[in-house]
GUGUNU-149853 format. One line per 4 residues: their letters; for each residue z, x negated, y of C-alpha. Coordinates in nm, 2 decimals. Each point is the difference from the previous one (the first is absolute). Example, Ala and Ser with C-alpha at 12.3 -4.5 7.8 and 13.67 -1.06 7.14 Angstrom:
AS) 0.78/-1.23/-0.45; -0.07/-0.14/0.34;
This chain:
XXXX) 27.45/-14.03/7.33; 0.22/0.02/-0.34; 0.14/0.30/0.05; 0.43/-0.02/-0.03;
XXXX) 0.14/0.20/-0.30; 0.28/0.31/0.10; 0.24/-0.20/0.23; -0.25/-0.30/0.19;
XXXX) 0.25/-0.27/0.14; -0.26/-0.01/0.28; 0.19/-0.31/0.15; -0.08/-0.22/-0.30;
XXXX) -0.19/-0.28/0.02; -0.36/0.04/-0.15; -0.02/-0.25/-0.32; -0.23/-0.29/0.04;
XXXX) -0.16/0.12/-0.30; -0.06/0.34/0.14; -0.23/-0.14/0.28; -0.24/-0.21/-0.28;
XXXX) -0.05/0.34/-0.22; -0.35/0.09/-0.16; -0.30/0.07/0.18; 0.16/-0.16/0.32;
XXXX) 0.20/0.30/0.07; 0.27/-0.11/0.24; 0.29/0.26/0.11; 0.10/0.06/0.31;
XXXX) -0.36/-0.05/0.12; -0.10/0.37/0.06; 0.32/0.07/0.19; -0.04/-0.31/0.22;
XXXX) -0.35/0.13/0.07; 0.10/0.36/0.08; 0.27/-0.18/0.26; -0.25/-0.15/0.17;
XXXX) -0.28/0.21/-0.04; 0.27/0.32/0.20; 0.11/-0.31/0.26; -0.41/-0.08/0.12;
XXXX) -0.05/0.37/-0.05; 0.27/0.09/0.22; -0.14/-0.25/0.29; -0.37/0.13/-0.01;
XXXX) 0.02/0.35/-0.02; 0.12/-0.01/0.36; -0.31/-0.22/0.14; -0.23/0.29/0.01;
XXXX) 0.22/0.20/0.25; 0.32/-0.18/0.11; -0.08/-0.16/0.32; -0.20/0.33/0.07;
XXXX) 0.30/0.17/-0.02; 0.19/-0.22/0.15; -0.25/0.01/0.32; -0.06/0.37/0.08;
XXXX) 0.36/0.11/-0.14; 0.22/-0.21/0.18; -0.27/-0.11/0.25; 0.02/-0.39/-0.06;
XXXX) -0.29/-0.30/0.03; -0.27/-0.07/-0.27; 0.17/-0.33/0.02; 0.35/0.15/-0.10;
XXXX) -0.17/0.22/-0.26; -0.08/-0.23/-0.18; 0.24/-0.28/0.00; 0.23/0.32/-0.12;
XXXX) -0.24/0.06/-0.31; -0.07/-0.36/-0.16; 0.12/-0.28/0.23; 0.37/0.05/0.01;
XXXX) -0.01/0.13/-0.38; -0.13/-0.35/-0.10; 0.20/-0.19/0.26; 0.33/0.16/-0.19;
XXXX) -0.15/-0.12/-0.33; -0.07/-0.32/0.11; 0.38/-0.06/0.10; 0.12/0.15/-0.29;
XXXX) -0.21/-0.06/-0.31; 0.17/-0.32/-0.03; 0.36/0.12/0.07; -0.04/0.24/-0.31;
XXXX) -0.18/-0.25/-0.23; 0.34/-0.24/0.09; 0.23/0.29/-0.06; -0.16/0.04/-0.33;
XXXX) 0.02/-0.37/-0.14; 0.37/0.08/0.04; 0.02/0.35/-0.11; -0.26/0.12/-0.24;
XXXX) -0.33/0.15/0.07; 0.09/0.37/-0.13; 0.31/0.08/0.32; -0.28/-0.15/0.27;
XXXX) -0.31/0.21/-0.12; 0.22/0.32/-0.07; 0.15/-0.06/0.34; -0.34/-0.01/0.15;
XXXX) -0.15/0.27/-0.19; 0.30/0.29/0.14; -0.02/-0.21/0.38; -0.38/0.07/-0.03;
XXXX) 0.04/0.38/-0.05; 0.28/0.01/0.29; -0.26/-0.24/0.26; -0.27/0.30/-0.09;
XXXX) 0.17/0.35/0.02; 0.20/-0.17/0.29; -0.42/-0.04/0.18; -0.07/0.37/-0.10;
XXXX) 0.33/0.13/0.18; -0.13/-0.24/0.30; -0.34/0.17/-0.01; 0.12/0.37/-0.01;
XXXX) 0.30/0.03/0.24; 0.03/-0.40/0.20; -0.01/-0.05/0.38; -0.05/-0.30/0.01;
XXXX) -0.27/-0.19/-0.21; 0.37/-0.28/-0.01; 0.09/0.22/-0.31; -0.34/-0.10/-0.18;
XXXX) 0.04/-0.32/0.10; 0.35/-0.07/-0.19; -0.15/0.21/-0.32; -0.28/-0.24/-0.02;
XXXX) 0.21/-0.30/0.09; 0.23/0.11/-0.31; -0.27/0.07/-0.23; -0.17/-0.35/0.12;
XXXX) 0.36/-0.11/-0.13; 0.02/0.20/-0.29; -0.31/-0.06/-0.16; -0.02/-0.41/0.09;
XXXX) 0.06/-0.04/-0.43; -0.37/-0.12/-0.11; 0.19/-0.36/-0.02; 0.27/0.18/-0.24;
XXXX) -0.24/0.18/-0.16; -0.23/-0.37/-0.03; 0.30/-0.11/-0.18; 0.09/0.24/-0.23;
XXXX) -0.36/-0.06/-0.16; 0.09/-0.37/0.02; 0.30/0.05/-0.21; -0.19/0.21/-0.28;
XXXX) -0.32/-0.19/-0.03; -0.14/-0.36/-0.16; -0.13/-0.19/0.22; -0.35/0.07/-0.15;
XXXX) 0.04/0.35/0.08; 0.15/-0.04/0.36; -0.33/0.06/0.18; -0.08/0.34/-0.26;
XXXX) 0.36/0.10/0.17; -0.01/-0.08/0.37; -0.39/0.17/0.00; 0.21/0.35/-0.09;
XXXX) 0.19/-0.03/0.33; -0.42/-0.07/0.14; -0.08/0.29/-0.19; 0.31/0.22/0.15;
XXXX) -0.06/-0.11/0.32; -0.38/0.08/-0.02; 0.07/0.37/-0.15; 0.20/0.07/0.26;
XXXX) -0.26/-0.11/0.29; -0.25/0.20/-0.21; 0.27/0.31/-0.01; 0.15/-0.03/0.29;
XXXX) -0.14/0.06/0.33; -0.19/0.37/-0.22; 0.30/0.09/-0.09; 0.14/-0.03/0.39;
XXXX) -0.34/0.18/0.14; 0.01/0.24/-0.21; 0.38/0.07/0.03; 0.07/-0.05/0.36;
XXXX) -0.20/0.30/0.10; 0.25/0.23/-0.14; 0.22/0.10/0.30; 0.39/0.07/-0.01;
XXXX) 0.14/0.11/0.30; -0.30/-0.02/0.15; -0.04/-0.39/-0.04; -0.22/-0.20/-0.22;
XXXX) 0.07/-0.28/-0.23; 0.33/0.05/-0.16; -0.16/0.13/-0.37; -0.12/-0.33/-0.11;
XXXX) 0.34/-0.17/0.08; 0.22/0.25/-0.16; -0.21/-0.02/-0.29; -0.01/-0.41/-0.01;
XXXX) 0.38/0.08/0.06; 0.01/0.27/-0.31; -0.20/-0.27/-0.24; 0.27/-0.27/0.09;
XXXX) 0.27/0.19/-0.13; -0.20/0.11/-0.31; -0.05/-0.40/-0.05; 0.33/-0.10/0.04;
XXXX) 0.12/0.24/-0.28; -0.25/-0.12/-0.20; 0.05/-0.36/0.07; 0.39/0.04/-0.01;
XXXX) -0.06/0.10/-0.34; -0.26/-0.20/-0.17; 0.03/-0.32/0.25; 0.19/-0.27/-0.20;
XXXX) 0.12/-0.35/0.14; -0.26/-0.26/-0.04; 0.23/-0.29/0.17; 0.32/-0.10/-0.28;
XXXX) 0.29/-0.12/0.17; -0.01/-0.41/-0.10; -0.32/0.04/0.19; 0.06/0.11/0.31;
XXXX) 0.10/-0.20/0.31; 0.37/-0.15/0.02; 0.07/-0.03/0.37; 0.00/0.30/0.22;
XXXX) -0.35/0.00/0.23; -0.01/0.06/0.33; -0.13/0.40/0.16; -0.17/-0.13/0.31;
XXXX) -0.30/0.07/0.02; -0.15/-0.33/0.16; 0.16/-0.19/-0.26; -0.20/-0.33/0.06;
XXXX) 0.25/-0.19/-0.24; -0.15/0.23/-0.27; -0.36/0.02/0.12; 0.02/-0.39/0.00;
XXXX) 0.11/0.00/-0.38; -0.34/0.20/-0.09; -0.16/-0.13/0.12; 0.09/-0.41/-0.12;
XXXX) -0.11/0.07/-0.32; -0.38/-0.12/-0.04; -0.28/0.21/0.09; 0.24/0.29/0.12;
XXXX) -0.04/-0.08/0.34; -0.37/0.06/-0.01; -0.09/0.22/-0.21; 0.22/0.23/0.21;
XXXX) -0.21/-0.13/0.36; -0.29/0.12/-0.22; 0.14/0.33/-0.11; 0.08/0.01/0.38;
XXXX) -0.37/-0.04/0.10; -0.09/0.22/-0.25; 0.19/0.32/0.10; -0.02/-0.09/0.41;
XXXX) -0.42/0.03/-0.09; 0.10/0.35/-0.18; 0.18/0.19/0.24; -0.28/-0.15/0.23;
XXXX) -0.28/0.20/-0.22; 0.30/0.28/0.01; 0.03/0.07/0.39; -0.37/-0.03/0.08;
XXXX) -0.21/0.09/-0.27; -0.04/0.36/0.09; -0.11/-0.13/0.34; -0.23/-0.21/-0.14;
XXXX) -0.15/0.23/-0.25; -0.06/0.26/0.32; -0.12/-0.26/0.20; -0.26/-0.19/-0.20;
XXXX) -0.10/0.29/-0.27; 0.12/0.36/0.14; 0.27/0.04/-0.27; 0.24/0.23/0.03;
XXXX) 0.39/-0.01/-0.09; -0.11/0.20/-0.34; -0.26/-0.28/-0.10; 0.22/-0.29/0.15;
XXXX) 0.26/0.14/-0.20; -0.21/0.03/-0.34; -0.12/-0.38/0.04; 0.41/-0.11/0.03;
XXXX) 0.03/0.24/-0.29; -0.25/-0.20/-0.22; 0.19/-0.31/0.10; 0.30/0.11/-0.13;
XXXX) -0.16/0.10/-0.33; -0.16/-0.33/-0.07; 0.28/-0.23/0.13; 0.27/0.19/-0.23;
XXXX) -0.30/0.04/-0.29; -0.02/-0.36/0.03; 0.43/-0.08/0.01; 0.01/0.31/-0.31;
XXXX) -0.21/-0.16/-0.23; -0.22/-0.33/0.09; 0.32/-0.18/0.13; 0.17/-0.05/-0.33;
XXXX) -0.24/-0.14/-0.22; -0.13/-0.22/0.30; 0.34/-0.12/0.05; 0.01/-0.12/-0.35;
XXXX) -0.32/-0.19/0.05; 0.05/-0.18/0.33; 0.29/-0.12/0.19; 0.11/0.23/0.27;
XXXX) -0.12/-0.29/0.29; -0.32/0.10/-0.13; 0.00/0.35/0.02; 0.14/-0.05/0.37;
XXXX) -0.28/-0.26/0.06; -0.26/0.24/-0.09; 0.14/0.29/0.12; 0.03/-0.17/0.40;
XXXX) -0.33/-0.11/-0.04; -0.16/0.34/-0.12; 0.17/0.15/0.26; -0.12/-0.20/0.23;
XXXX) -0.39/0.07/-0.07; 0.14/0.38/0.03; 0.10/-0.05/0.35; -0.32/-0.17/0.10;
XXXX) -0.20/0.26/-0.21; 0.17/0.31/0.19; -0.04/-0.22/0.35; -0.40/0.04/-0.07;
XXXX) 0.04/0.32/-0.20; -0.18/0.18/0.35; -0.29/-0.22/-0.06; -0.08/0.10/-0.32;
XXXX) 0.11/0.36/-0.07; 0.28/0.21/-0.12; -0.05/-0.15/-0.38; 0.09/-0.34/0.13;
XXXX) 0.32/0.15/0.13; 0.13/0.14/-0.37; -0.14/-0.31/-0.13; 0.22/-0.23/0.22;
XXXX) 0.28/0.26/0.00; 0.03/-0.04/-0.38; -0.04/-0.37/-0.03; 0.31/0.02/0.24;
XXXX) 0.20/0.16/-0.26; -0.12/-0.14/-0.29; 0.15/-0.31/0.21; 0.33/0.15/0.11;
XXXX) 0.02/0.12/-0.40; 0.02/-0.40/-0.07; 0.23/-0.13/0.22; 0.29/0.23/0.11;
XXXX) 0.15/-0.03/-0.36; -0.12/-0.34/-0.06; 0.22/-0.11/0.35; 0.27/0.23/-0.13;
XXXX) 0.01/-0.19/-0.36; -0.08/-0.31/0.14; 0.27/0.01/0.23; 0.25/0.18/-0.26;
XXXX) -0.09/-0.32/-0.27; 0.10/-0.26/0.22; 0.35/0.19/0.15; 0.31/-0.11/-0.07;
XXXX) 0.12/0.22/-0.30; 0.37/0.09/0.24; -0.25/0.10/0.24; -0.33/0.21/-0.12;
XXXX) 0.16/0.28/0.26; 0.02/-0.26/0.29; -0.35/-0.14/-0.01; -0.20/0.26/-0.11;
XXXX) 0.14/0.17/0.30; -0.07/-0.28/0.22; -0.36/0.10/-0.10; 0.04/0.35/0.02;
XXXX) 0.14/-0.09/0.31; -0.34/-0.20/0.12; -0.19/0.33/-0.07; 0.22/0.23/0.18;
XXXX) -0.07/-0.26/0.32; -0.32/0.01/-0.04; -0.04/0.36/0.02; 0.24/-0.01/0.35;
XXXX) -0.26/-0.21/0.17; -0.33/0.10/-0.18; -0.05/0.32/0.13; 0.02/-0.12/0.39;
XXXX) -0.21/-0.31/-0.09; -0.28/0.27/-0.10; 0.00/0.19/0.24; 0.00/-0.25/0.32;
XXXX) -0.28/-0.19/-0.23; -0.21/0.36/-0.04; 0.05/0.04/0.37; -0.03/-0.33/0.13;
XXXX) -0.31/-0.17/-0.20; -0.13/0.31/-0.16; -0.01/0.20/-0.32; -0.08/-0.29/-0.21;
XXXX) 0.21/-0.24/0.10; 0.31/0.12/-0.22; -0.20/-0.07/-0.26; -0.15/-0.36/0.09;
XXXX) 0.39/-0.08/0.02; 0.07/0.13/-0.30; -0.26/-0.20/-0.18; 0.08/-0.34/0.19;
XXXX) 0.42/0.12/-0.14; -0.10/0.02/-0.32; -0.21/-0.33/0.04; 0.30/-0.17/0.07;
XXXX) 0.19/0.20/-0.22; -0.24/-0.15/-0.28; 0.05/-0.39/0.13; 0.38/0.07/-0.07;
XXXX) -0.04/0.11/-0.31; -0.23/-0.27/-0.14; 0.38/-0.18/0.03; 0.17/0.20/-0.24;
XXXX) -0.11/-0.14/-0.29; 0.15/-0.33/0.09; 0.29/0.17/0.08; 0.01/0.18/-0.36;
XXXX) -0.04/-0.36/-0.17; 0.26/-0.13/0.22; 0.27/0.27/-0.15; 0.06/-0.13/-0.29;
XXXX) 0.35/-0.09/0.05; 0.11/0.22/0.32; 0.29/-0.10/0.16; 0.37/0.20/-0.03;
XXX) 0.07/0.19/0.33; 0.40/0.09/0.02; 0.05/0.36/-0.08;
């Protein structure tokens, strides 16, 4: 990012020219992908030990566990990624990311207080339903790299967020393991959230200072947008515009499957090849390195090549010989597991930013903030329901079975996208949508 001489006026919009300089440097980038990066970071360092915590600290159900670590987190996002993405279009992009950055590090300390000297696991509860809240700015954060990138280069810019996102799954749930077993007071897990806490504030300075406007005023939206979250006035406006509506059913599909492989991997490494959490945990790992390899530095000269339905096309459908591959893995060893495992991420590499740029290309240009947080949205949803749907699938039908429906999703998921070409060529000449 072009650093500000002596006095930045940090409120200023970035220049149009600014975002096209040489070597497809585009500002604003790196602190959009530290935002994010600190937000997915903040989520999954509190997998490995939350609703352990939560259980023999303040005596509550497995169940309760761990709707408290991930389900209510991403039920919060998916009511508010929108509102914030609206709020946005009207305001700026720089007040709602700042906003979220300082909320973020109040959600986190607020959890480590909860964890040291709490009753009652209701305190935890309301720090993760604030930091669900807080952090539910991936669609603001979608359009900031909207606003600051050419079209060619959208997809190069939405697979940073993928490559945030990854890092932080990679980073993450180590960094938690390893923290939470420091004791204060005689309790575990506080550490890791004061220190996801700590790194917020150290990202807000930095952003406060180096963050600049990417949204000028004759762009943003006129009329004042509604802050309901169910907005179905809004969620009806992204998705009229052609091939919105699907590709965000097929980013849908495509993270439900995930948090699928998320909640019951472990059990099914166990299960079918004697893993334990360390090697379950090293095979994720490699997942996260090749899917943010792939969004760092395959994406953008791909994107250049081929239309992003493409790279969705054949991203669903490699995905969907992953599932199937890991389904059979048992059959033929622990090297058709990596295998499969990487030809999953090599395929989540391709489509997450080619939805994200597909889906920013065809938004109204008043509303970037409001549909690609209608797809952020989507993905937050999906992660609500995927992690029940795996389990009672694991338990129900068997360790393979997650994995069977994750490869008939992403089957589907592939049908639908054969359709977004058409919808590309039907674009030409998008119709206006009131502001």
């Amino acid at each position: 990012m072009a650093m500000p001489s002596s006095t930045p006026d940090t409120n200023a919009v970035a220049p149009a020219n600014e975002t096209r300089e040489r070597k497809g440097f585009v500002p604003g980038l790196g602190a959009i992908f530290l935002i994010v990066f600190l937000d997915i970071l903040g989520f999954s360092l509190v997998l490995p030990f939350l609703a352990k915590e939560a259980s023999e600290t303040f005596h509550t159900t497995a169940f309760v566990g761990t709707v408290l670590s991930g389900s209510i987190y991403s039920l919060m996002q998916f009511l508010f990624v929108p509102v914030w993405g609206r709020i946005s279009d009207r305001v700026g992009r720089r007040p709602v990311l700042l906003w979220s950055v300082l909320a973020t590090s109040v959600g986190m300390a607020s959890l480590g207080v909860g964890l040291v000297y709490a009753s009652s696991v209701a305190w935890l509860f309301l720090a993760r339903i604030w930091s669900g809240i807080a952090t539910a700015n991936i669609g603001t954060a979608s359009a900031y790299i909207a606003d600051v990138t050419k079209p060619e280069d959208r997809a190069r810019g939405m697979g940073m967020i993928g490559m945030a996102f990854g890092l932080g799954f990679i980073l993450g749930p180590a960094i938690g393991g390893m923290l939470s077993r420091i004791p204060i007071g005689g309790r575990m897990g506080a550490v890791p959230c004061f220190v996801a806490a700590a790194l917020s504030i150290v990202n807000f300075a930095w952003a406060y200072f180096h963050l600049r406007e990417s949204l000028s005023i004759d762009r943003r939206a006129k009329s004042k947008r509604s802050l309901s979250p169910l907005n179905i006035a809004a969620a009806r406006e992204a998705f009229a515009r052609p091939g919105v509506a699907r590709a965000i059913l097929v980013n849908f599909i495509l993270i439900l499957s995930f948090t699928i492989l998320d909640q019951t991997f472990a059990l099914f490494n166990a299960r079918k090849f004697g893993i334990t959490e360390f090697g379950t945990g090293l095979v994720l790992m490699f997942v996260g390195v090749v899917a943010a390899s792939v969004q760092g530095a395959l994406i953008r000269p791909l994107s250049r090549r081929y239309d992003d339905s493409v790279l969705i096309r054949v991203g669903t459908i490699l995905q969907a010989i992953a599932f199937a591959g890991i389904a059979i893995s048992p059959s033929f060893g622990l090297s058709a597991l990596v295998l499969a495992s990487g030809l999953l991420a090599l395929g989540n590499g391709l489509t997450q930013p080619g939805i994200a740029a597909y889906v920013s290309k065809r938004a109204d240009p008043r509303a970037q903030g409001n549909t690609l947080g209608t797809n952020q949205s989507a993905s937050a949803l999906a992660r609500v329901f995927g992690p029940a749907f795996g389990g009672w699938m694991f338990q129900t039908f068997g360790p393979r079975s997650p994995y069977v429906a994750g490869a008939l999703g992403m089957a589907v998921a592939s049908a639908i996208a054969l359709t977004l070409a058409a919808a590309s060529r039907a674009d030409a000449e998008p119709p206006a949508t009131a502001g």
